[in-house]
N, C-alpha and C positions, 0 to 999 in steps of 0.2 A: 682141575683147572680153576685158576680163581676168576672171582668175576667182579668187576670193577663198576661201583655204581658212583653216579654221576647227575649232573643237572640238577632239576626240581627234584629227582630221588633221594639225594647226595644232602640237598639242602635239609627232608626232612629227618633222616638219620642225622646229622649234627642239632638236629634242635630235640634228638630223643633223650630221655636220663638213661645212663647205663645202666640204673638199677634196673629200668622195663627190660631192655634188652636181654639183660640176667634174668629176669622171673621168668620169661620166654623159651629161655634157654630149653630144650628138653634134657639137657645133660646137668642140669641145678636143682640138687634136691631141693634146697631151704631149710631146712635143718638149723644152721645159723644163724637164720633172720627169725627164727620160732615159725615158721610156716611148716603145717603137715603134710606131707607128699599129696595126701588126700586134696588137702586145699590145692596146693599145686595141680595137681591132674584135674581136678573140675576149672581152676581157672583158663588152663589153656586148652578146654576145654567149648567153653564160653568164647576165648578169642577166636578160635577157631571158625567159630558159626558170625561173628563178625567180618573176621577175613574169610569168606568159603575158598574165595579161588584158591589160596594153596591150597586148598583139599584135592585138587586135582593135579595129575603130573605132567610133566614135561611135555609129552608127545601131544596131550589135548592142549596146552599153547602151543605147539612150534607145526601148524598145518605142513607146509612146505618149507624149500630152502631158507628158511629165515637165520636168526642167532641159529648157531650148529646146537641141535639137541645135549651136548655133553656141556655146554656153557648154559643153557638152561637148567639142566640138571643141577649143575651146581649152584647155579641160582637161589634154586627152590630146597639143596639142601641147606645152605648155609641162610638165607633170608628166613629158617624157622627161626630165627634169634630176632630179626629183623620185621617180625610180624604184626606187631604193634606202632612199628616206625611208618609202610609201607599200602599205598593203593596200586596194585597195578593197572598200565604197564610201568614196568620196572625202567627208569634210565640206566643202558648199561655203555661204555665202550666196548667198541671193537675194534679188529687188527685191519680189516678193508672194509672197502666201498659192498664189496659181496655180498658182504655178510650184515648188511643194513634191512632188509628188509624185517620190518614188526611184526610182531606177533603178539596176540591178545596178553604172552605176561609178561614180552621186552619189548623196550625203545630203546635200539643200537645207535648208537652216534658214533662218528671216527674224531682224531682227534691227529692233531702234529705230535710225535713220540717227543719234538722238544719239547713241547709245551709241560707233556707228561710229565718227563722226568723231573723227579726231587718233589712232585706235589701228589702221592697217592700213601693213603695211612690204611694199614693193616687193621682191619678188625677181627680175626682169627675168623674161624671157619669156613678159608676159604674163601673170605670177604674183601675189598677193597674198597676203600672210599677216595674222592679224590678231596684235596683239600679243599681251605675255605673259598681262597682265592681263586681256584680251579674251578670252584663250583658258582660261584660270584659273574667267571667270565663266561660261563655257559648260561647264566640268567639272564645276563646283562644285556643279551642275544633279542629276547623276547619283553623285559622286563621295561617299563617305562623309568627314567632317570630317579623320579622322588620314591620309586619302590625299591629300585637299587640300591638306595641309598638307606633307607630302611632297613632290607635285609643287608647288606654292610654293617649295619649300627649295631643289629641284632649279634652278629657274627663277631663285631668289633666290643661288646657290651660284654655285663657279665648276668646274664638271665638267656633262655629260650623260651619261648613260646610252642609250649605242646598240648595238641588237645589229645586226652587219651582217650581210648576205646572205654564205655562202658564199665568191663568186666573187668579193666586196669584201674580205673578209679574206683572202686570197689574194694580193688586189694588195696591200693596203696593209703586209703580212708583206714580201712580195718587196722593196719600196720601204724599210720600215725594215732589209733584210739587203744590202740594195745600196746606192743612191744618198741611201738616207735620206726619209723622211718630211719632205715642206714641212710648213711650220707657214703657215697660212693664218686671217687673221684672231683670232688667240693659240688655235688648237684644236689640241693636243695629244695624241696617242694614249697609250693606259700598255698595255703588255705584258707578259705573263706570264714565267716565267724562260726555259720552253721557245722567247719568240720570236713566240709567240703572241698576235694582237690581242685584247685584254679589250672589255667592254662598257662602260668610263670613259676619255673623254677630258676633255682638264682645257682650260678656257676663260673667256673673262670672263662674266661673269657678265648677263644679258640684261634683264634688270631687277631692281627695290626690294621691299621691301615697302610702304613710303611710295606707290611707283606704285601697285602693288593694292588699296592700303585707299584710293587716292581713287581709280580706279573702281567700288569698291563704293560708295563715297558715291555718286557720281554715278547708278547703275544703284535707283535710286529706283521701289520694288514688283516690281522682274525678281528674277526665280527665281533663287536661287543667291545673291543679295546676302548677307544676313547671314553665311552659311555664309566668306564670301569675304572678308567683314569682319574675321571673327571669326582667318582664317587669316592676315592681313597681320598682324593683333596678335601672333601668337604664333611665327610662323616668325622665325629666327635665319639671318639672310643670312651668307654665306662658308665654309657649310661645302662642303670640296674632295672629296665620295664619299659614297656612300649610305648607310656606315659610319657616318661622321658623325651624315650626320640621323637616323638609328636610332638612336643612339647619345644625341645630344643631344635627339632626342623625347623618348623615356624618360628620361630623367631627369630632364628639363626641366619637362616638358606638365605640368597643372594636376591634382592627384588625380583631378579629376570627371571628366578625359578617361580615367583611367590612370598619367599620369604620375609621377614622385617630386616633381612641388615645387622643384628645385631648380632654379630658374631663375635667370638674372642670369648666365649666361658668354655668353661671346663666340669665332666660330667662327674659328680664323686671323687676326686681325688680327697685323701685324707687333710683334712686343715685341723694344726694345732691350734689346742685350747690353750691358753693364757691365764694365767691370776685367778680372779672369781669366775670367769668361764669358765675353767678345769672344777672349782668348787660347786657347781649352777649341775653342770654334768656328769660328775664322779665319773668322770675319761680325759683322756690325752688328747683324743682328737673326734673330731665328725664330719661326716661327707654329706655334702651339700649335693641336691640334686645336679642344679644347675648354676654355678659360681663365677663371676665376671671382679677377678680382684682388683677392680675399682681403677678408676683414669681423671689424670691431673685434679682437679678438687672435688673427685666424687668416692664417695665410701665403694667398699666391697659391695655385692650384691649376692643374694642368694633366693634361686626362685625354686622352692619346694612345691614337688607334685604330689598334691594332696588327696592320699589313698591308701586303700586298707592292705598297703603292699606296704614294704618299711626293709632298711636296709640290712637283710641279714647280716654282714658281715663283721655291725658291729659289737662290742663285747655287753652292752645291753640297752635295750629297744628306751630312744630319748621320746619323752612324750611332746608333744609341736608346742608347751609353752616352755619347757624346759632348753628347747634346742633355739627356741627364738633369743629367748631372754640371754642364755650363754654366749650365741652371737652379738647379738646388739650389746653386751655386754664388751665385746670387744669393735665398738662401730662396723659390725657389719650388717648392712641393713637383710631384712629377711620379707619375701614376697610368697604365701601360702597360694597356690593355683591350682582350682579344680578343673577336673574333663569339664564341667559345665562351662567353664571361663573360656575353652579354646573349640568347645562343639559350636558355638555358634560367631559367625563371623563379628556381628557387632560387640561384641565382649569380647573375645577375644582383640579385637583392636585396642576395643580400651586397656588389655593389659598389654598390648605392646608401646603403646603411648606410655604408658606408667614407667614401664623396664625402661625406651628409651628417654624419657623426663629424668630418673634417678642414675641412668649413667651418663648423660650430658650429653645424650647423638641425636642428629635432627629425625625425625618420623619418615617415612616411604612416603613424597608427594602418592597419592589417591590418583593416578593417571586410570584412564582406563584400562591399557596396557594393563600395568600393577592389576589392577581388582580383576584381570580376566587370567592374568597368572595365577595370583592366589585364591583365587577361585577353584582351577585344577588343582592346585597344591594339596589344597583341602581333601577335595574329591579322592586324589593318591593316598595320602596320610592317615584323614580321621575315617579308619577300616580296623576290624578284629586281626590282629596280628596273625591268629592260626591262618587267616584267608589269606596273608599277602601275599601267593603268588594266581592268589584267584584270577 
């Protein structure tokens, strides 16, 4: 029987790399990636005593009539793949209201079979996951709007945010200091200078926004609709780290939320190089973090999040005076922004004055309103992406 994970579960399996997944696998020698069964069997070994509760089986979670024991069973076979993704209890659906009671390793939810259909993706083993959208409108439930909006961006971007276990960041250090990290299905690791695995891997991107705002249409009097609506409107798909969407929230979001207003850029899209540009950057083209192509007498704008993250995808890494000079090279103005510019509110303002000064828009009047919005906005926003559904 497969078993269909959902919610806050759903969410962290799509922000997992399938290569974890696979190392997990007990059915994956490694052989391929240069890993020795030896190495394999003590790694998940170690995960193991991380995750204990799978060590224990079905019947010690499911006390009484909770999930039926053969839907836990499967649970707990196929989530051995799932073991580095996963805290229980597990978000699972179910087929009724009966069969809702939890148990220490499920949390059963029911769900409309419309809604279901056409949003649930096979992870083999047994496995079900529900889509992004799916899992967006089961957040959107409990979630406040600028974290919706977050995880959206996340989902809408092309990076996740995973903290791994210990005894995964171990292997996957080992593999990028030896034989190299596979790239499996475009998921990418980013490490720190020490060598060290970070909690952003950079990947395609898993769905739209266009997706999420027609299963809010669709999700007709279900909890979480509007809220889910409202977040397909305003999330800016492709930004590449959490930076980013902090980044482009704030500035972006609408005063009422917090926001500055200044809406209308665009996260990474590819921008051709031209003439001495293309010569400045031996490339065709480069992705601006944050890109506002410019309105009636004001240049392009481009505001880079300045950090030791950099955009995999291009064909080689531009250094910040190389990528400035190519732009202004072609009048586009370039604005370097660190987490210290938007951690705290007085700087941060002043680079929202700067963005709106160079694209011609008037400033958010300072009402109290305003400073009591963008005061929670903050509070939502400037948080460790592994936490955001803390």
């Amino acid at each position: 029987m497969e078993a269909v994970i959902c919610d806050a579960s759903a969410f962290a399996v799509w922000r997992t790399p399938p290569l974890v997944r696979l190392l997990a696998n007990p059915l994956f020698m490694g052989t391929r990636f240069g890993i020795s069964p030896e190495r394999l069997i003590g790694f998940r070994g170690d995960l193991m005593q991380e995750r204990s509760l799978w060590l224990l089986g079905p019947a010690e979670h499911v006390p009484g009539p909770a999930v039926s024991l053969e839907v836990g069973g499967g649970v707990l076979l196929g989530l051995r793949t799932l073991i580095a993704s996963l805290e229980a209890p597990v978000d699972v659906l179910v087929g009724s209201r009966s069969e809702r009671r939890p148990s220490a390793l499920l949390r059963p939810h029911v769900m409309a079979p419309s809604l279901v259909e056409g949003e649930l993706r096979s992870l083999g083993n047994n496995l079900v996951l529900t889509s992004p959208a799916l899992t967006l409108l089961q957040l959107a439930r409990t979630l406040s709007l600028p974290r919706l909006i977050a995880a959206a961006s996340e989902l809408c971007g092309t990076f996740a945010t995973y903290r791994a276990p210990a005894s995964v960041a171990k292997l996957i250090e080992e593999l990028n200091a030896g034989p190299g990290v596979p790239i499996l299905d475009g998921w990418v690791p980013a490490f720190d200078d020490d060598g060290h695995l970070t909690d952003v891997w950079s990947r395609p991107a898993p769905t739209t926004p266009s997706e999420i705002g027609a299963l809010a249409r669709r999700a007709v009097r279900r909890k979480g609709r509007r809220a889910l609506a409202r977040a397909a409107e305003l999330v800016v798909p492709g930004a590449a780290s959490p930076f980013e969407v902090q980044t482009g929230m704030l500035l972006g979001l609408p005063p009422e939320l917090g926001g500055e207003g200044l809406d209308g850029f665009a996260h990474n899209e590819p921008l051709a190089l031209t003439g001495r540009a293309r010569e400045i950057a031996r490339q065709d083209s480069c992705r601006c973090d944050l890109f506002w192509a410019g309105e009636a007498d004001h240049r392009p704008l481009d505001v880079e999040c300045h950090s030791r993250t950099f955009h995999l995808g291009e064909p080689r890494r531009l250094s910040d005076a190389d990528r400035a000079l190519a732009l202004q090279s072609m009048d586009v103005e370039v604005l370097f922004v660190t987490y210290a510019q938007i951690a705290g509110a007085r700087r941060a303002g002043a680079l929202a004055r700067t963005v709106a000064e160079k694209l011609g828009r008037e400033v958010v009047p300072r009402t109290a309103e305003f400073l009591s919005a963008r005061a929670e906005l903050r509070r939502e926003v400037l948080v460790d992406f592994a936490d955001l559904l803390a």
